[in-house]
Steps between C-alpha positions, in 0.01 A plus 500: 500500500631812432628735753266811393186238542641367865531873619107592366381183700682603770358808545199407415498245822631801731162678365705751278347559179788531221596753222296401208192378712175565683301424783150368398194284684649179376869603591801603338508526157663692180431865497305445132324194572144531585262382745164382372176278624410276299147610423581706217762278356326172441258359336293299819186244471412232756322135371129416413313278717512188306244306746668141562171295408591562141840481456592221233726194450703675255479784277688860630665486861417736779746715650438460878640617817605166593723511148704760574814465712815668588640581194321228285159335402357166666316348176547127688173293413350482835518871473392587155143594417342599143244680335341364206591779237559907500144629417493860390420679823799316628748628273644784756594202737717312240877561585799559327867392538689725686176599754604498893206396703482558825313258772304707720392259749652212771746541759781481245352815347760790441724191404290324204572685166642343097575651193330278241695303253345344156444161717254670717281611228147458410422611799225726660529711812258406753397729809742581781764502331656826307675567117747725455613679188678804430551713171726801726750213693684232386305203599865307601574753718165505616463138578852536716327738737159302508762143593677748739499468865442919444117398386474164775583798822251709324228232486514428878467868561190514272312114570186456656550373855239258437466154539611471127710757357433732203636793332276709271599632159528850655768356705711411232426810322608720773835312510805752475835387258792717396524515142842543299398765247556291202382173394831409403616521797196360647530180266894489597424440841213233433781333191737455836270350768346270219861381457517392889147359445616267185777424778260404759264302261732303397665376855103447564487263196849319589330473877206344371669241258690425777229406715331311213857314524451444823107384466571227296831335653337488795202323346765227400761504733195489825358175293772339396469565125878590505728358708860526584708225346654412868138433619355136404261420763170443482298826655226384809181591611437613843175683669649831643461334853725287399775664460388851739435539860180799503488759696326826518656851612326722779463827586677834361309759304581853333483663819758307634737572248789715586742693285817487791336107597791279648307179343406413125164412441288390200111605501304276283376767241877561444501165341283666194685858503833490626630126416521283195570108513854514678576783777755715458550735809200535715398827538244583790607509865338514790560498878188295643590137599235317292506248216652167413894545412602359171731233446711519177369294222141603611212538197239753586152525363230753607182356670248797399398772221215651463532502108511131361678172542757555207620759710588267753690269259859637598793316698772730633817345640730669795834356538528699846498373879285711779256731219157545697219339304170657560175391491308351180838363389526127415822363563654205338818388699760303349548269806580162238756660318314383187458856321667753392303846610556715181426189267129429704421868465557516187326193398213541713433860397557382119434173432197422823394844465106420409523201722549700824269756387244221453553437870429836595157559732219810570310785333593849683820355613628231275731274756787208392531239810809296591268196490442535164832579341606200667360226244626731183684259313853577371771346281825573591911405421773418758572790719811553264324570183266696671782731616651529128146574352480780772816603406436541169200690564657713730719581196239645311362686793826680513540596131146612545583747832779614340297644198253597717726735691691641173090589355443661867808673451431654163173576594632684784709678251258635275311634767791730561558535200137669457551722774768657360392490145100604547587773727792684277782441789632338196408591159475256178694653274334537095727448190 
């Protein structure tokens, strides 16, 4: 970075205002950029209330709330919902490539927004949600401010406090942004953030293959499809009480949890949130004296949801002494030395997945008993090839992380990136 562009942020953080720049409602910016709401500038209409009783098997698809995301559009089949054809009164709800829209409902509202590509289209806008199009800014640049956490901190100010949050399309048309005083330079900045968002799309893509990767080894290494050449035995069949001493964890709640806690601590809804199938570092502490300690090699699986038994369907394994195990845990303890942990999570949360779920009990408060996972029948190697098929998949799991942090990383990168470059602190220069 140069050193004239370190000194402006510099000042700008001791709440100086540099040569060059101004002080405005939305902060520092360059002395001839402007400051404009949105009403004026764009081009705003929300959906048509397409009633769901005729909606179609096929034909045009309906741009919902539920179908737009951060940054993207959700067009998955469970989500996806069409209108038969675009009659004439319906014409001014057809959209075009290039349109943001805007959810304006749901507690992720402020954070829901696309641009549409050519893959989104037919589509028509249906109510609560917004278009946006502009003739007077670029719509790149645009569609940077409307992603930017700038437009998110604005949103919370403006929501309803209700039980389900909205924003009107006043809101969004009272929305402030500086504006470079060219669209050159306007379209500069967008040409550079899209370059970090090409970046980012395409560590998303490598993330997902690898996980595909990962899907389907597992599917044959968990079976026994593939096997190592070193491994000739015949795989056996056990019930899970075979092979697991059950046990259930007790106690411990949120309230109990403690930041400075002297003891570690696992609270069963952590096993949906926090934890996937092997543990790596346990992260809540607390300092009440309550739960079951874990023994190393232990496989947990939560006894209660209140959304459905699928949910259920996940083994975690904690290769740590003394954790505190609270209640609506099950715990299967290794106490025959006939498993390894990371191999039965994985296999149980992959391969028995609809099996436990099927075991799963309740209406309000769906519940998964010991008693039951006990007669779940499983097929399983010698302890050693369990360990290398862990192994392996642990493998993956790191590759996978790994990405993972390098996308968090250039995502953290761009959004500094945007602060600099959509405020002016440093400007895009135009051949």
């Amino acid at each position: 970075m140069k050193q004239e562009i370190k000194e402006r942020i510099e000042k700008i953080r001791n709440g100086e205002v540099p040569e060059g720049y101004r002080k405005t409602k939305v902060g520092i910016i360059p002395e001839e950029w402007d400051v404009k709401p949105l009403e004026k500038e764009i081009d705003l209409l929300t959906g048509f209330p397409f009633p769901s009783n005729q909606y179609s098997k096929d034909g045009v698809k309906l741009l919902r709330g539920s179908n737009v995301k951060r940054g993207e559009t959700d067009w998955t089949d469970e989500n996806t919902k069409y209108w038969k054809s675009v009659t004439s009164e319906l014409k001014q709800y057809v959209l075009n490539e290039g349109d943001i829209v805007i959810a304006m409902d749901g507690s992720l509202v402020g954070r829901s927004f696309a641009r549409l590509s050519n893959k989104d289209l037919p589509a028509l806008l249906l109510q609560r949600v917004a278009r946006v199009r502009s003739n007077h800014i670029d719509m790149g640049y645009l569609k940077e401010f409307i992603c930017s956490d700038y437009f998110t901190r604005y949103c919370d100010t403006a929501k309803t406090a209700s039980s389900i949050p909205h924003i009107s399309p006043k809101d969004i048309k009272n929305f402030k942004i500086p504006l470079p005083p060219t669209r050159a330079e306007q379209q500069k900045i967008e040409e550079i953030l899209s370059s970090w968002d090409k970046a980012i799309e395409l560590k998303e893509k490598l993330i997902e293959e690898k996980k595909e990767f990962k899907r389907g080894l597992m599917q044959k290494l968990l079976t026994g499809k593939v096997r190592f050449p070193e491994f000739t035995d015949d795989w056996k069949e056990f019930q899970l009480k075979d092979i697991c001493k059950f046990m259930k964890g007790s106690g411990l709640s949120k309230e109990k949890l403690s930041i400075n806690g002297k003891k570690k601590c696992i609270l069963y809804g952590e096993l949906y949130t926090t934890y996937s199938e092997v543990i790596q570092e346990v992260i809540s502490k607390t300092n009440i004296v309550e739960g079951v300690p874990s023994q190393k090699g232990d496989v947990l699986i939560p006894a209660s949801t209140t959304t459905s038994g699928i949910d259920l369907a996940n083994a975690t394994a904690i290769e740590e002494n003394s954790v505190l195990l609270g209640g609506d845990i099950n715990i299967l303890r290794n106490d025959k030395s006939l498993f390894n942990s990371s191999f039965l999570a994985y296999y149980l949360t992959h391969i028995k997945k609809f099996d436990i779920a099927r075991k799963a009990q309740g209406i309000t408060i769906i519940h998964l008993y010991g008693e039951h996972l006990k007669k779940i029948q499983v097929n399983i190697p010698q302890v050693q090839e369990q360990e290398k098929v862990a192994q392996v998949i642990s493998i993956q799991n790191d590759e996978i992380e790994i990405l993972t942090k390098k996308l968090f990383q250039l995502n953290e990168q761009k959004k500094g990136l945007m602060q600099l470059l959509l405020t002016g602190i440093v400007r895009a220069e135009v051949d």
